[in-house]
Backbone as a chain_set.jsonl record, in Angstrom:
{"seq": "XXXXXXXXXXXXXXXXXXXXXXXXXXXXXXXXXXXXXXXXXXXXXXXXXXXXXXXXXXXXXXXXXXXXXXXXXXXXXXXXXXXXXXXXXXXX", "coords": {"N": [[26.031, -0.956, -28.159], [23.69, -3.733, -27.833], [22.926, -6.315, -29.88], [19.824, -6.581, -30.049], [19.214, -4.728, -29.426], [20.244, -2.815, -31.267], [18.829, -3.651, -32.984], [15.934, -2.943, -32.53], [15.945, -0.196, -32.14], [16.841, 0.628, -34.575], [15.104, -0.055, -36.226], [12.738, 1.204, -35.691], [13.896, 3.871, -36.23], [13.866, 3.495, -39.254], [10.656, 3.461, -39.807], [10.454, 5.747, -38.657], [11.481, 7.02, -40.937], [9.901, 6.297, -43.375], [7.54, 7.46, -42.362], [8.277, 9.922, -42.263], [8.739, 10.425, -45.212], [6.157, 9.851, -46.038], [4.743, 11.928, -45.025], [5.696, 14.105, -46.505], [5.531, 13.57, -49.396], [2.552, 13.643, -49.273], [2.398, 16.159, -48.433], [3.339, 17.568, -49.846], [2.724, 17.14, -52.587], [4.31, 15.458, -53.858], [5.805, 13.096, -56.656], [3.361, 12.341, -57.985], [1.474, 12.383, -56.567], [-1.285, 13.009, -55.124], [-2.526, 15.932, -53.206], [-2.516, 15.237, -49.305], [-4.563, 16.04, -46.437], [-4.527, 14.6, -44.478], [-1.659, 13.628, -44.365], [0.405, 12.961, -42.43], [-0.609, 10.975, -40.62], [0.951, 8.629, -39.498], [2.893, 9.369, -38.363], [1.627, 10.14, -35.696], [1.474, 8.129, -33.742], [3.864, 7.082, -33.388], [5.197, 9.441, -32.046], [3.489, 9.7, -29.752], [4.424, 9.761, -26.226], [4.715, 12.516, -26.625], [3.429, 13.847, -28.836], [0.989, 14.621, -27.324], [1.576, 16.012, -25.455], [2.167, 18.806, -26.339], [0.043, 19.891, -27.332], [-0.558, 22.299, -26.428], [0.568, 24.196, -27.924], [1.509, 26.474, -30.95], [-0.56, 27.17, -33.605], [1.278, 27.692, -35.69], [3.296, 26.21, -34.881], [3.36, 23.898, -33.977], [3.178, 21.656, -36.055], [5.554, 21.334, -37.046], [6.722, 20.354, -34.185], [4.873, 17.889, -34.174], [6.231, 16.233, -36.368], [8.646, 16.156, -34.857], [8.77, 14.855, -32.638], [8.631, 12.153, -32.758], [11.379, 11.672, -33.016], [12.121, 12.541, -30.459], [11.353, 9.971, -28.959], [13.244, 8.114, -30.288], [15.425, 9.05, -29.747], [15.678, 8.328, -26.796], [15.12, 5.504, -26.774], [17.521, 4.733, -27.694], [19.19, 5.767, -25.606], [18.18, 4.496, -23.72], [19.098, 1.729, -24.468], [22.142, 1.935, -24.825], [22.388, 2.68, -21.655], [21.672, -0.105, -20.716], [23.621, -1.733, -21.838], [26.059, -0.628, -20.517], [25.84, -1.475, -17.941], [27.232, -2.994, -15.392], [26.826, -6.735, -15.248], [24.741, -8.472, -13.004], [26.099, -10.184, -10.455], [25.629, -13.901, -9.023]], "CA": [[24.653, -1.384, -28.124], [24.174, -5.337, -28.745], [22.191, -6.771, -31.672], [18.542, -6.368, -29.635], [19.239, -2.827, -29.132], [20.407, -2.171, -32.636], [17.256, -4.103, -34.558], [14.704, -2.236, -31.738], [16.698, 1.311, -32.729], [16.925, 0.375, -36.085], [13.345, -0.525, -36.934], [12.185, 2.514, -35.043], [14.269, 4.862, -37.051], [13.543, 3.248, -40.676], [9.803, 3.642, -39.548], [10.139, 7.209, -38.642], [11.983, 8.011, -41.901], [9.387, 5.915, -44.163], [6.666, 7.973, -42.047], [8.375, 11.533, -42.502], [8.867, 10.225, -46.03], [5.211, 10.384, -46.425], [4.228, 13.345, -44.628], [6.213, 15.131, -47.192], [5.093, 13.185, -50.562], [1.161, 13.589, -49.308], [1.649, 17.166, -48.089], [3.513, 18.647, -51.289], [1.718, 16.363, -54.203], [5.547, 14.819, -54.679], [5.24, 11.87, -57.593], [2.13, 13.07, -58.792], [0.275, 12.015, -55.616], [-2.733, 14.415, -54.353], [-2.403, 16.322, -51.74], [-3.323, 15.057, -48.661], [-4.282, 16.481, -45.765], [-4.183, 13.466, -43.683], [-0.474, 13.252, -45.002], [1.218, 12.761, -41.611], [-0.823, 10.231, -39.552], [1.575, 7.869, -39.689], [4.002, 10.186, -37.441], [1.293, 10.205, -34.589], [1.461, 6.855, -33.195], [5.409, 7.283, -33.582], [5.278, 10.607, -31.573], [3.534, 9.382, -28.697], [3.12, 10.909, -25.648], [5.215, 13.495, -26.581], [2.183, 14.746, -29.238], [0.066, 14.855, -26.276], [1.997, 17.498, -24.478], [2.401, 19.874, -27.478], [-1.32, 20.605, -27.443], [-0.718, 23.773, -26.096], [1.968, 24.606, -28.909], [0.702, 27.349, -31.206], [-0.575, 26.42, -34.666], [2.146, 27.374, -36.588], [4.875, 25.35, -34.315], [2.548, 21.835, -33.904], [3.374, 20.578, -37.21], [7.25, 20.861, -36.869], [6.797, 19.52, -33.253], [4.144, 16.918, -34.476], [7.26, 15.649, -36.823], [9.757, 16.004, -34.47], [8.315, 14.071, -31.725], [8.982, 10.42, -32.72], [13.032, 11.734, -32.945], [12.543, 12.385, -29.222], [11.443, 8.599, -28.629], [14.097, 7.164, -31.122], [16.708, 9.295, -28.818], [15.144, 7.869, -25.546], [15.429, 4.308, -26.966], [19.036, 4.173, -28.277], [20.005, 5.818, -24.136], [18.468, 3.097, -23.182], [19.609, 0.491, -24.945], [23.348, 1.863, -24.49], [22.921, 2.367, -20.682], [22.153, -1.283, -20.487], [24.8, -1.993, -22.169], [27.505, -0.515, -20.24], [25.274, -1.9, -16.657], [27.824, -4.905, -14.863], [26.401, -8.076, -15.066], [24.969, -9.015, -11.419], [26.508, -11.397, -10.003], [24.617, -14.267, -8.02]], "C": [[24.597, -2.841, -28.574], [22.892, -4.914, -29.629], [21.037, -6.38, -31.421], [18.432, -5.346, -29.832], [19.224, -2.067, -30.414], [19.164, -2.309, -33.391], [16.508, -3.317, -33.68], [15.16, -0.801, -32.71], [16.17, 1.598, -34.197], [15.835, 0.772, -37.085], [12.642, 0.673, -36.528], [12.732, 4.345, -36.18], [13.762, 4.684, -38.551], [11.694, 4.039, -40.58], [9.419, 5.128, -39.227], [10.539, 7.742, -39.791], [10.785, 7.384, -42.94], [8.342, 6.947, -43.878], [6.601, 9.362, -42.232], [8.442, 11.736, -43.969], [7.61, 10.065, -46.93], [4.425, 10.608, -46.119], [5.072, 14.378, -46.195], [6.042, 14.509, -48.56], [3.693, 13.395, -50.159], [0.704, 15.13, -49.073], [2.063, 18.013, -49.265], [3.204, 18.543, -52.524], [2.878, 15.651, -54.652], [4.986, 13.221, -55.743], [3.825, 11.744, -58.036], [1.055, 12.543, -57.908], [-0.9, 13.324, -55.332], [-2.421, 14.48, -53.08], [-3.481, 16.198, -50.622], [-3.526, 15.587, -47.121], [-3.604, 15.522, -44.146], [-2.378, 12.608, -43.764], [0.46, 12.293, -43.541], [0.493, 11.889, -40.098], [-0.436, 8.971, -39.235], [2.495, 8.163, -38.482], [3.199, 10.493, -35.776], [1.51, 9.414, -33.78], [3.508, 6.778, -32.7], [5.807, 8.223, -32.34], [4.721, 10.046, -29.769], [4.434, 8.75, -27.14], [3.497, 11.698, -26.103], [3.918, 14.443, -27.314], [1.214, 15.194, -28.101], [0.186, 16.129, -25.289], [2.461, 18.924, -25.337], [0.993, 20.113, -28.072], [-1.654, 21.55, -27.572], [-0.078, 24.62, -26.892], [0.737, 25.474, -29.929], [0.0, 26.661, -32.335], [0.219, 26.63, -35.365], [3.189, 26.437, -36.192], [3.883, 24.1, -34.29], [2.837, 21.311, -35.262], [4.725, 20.05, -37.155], [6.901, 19.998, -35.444], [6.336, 17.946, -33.306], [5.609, 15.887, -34.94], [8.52, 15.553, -36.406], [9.612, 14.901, -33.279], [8.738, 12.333, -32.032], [10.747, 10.09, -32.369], [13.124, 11.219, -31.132], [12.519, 10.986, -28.715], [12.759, 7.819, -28.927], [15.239, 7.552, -30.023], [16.691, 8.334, -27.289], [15.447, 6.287, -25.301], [16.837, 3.671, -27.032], [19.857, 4.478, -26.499], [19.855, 4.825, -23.57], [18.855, 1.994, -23.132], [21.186, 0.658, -24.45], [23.58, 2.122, -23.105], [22.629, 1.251, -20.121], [22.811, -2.055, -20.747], [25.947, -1.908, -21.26], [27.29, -0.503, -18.642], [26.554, -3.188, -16.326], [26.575, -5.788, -14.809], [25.974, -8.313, -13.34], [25.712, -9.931, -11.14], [25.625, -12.502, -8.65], [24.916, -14.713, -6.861]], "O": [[25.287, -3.228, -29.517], [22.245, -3.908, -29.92], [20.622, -5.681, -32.344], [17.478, -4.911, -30.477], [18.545, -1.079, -30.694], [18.596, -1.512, -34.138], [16.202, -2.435, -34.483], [14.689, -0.53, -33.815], [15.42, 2.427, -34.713], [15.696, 1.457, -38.099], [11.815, 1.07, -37.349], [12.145, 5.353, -36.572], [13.257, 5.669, -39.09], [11.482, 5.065, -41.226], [8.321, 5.626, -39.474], [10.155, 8.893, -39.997], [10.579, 8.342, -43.684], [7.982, 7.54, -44.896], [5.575, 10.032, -42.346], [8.281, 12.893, -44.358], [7.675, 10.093, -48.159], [3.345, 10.092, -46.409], [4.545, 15.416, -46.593], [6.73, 15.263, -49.248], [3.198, 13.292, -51.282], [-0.429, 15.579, -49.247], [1.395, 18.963, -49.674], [3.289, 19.394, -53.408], [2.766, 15.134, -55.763], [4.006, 12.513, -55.512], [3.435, 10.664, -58.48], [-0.073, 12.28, -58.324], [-0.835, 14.535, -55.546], [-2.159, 13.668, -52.193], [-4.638, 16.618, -50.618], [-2.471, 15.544, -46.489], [-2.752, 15.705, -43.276], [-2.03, 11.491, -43.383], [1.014, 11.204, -43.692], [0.856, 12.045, -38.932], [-1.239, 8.174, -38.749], [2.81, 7.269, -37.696], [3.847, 10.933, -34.826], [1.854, 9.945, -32.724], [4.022, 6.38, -31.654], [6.716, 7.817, -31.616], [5.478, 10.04, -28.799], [4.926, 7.629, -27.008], [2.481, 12.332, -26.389], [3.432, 15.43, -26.763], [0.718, 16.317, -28.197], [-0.598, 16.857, -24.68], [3.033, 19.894, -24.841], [0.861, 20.506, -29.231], [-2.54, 22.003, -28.298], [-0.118, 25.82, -26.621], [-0.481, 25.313, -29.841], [-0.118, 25.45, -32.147], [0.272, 25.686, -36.153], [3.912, 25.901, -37.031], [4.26, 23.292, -35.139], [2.542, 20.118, -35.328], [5.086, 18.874, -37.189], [6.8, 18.791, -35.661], [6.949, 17.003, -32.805], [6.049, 15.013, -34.192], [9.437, 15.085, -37.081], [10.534, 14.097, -33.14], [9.144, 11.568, -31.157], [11.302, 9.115, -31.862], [13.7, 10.269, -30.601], [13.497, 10.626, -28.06], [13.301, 7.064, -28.119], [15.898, 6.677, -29.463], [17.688, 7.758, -26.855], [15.836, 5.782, -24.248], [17.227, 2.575, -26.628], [20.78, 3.773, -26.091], [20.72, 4.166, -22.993], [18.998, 1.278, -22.141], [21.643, -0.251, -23.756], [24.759, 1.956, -22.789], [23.102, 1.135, -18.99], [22.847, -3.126, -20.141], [26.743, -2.839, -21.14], [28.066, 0.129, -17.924], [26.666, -4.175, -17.053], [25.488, -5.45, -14.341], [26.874, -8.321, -12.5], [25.924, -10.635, -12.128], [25.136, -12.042, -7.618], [24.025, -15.003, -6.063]]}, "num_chains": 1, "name": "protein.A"}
């Protein structure tokens, strides 16, 4: 992956772990925060579209999906980055 690919990746992953990092300090009271319910809207914007198509998901599975959804992007990003990587060069 070159350097572009890595800082895009990179920044995308830190951002999903700061964001799952507090979904889970706002939803269990960790560090003596209050629990919030709004804990995990940080992870929507992240998630997109994929949240969009897990509408239909029941209510007990939409929260795990909710928080799994940004993974699927981060995966989506790093294929792409490494199959332009290993594209030939055109030639003109």
């Amino acid at each position: 992956m070159s350097g572009a690919g890595r800082w895009v990746v990179g920044g995308f992953a830190a951002l999903y772990l700061a964001a799952l990092a507090l979904l889970l300090i706002g939803t269990f009271g960790w560090f003596g925060q209050p629990r919030d319910p709004l804990a995990g809207v940080f992870l929507m914007p992240l998630g997109l579209p994929w949240n969009r198509l897990f509408d239909d998901a029941s209510e007990a599975v939409r929260p795990w999906l909710a928080a799994g959804a940004p993974l699927l992007n981060l995966l989506v990003l790093a294929a792409l980055f490494r199959r332009r990587q290993q594209r030939p060069p055109l030639d003109p």
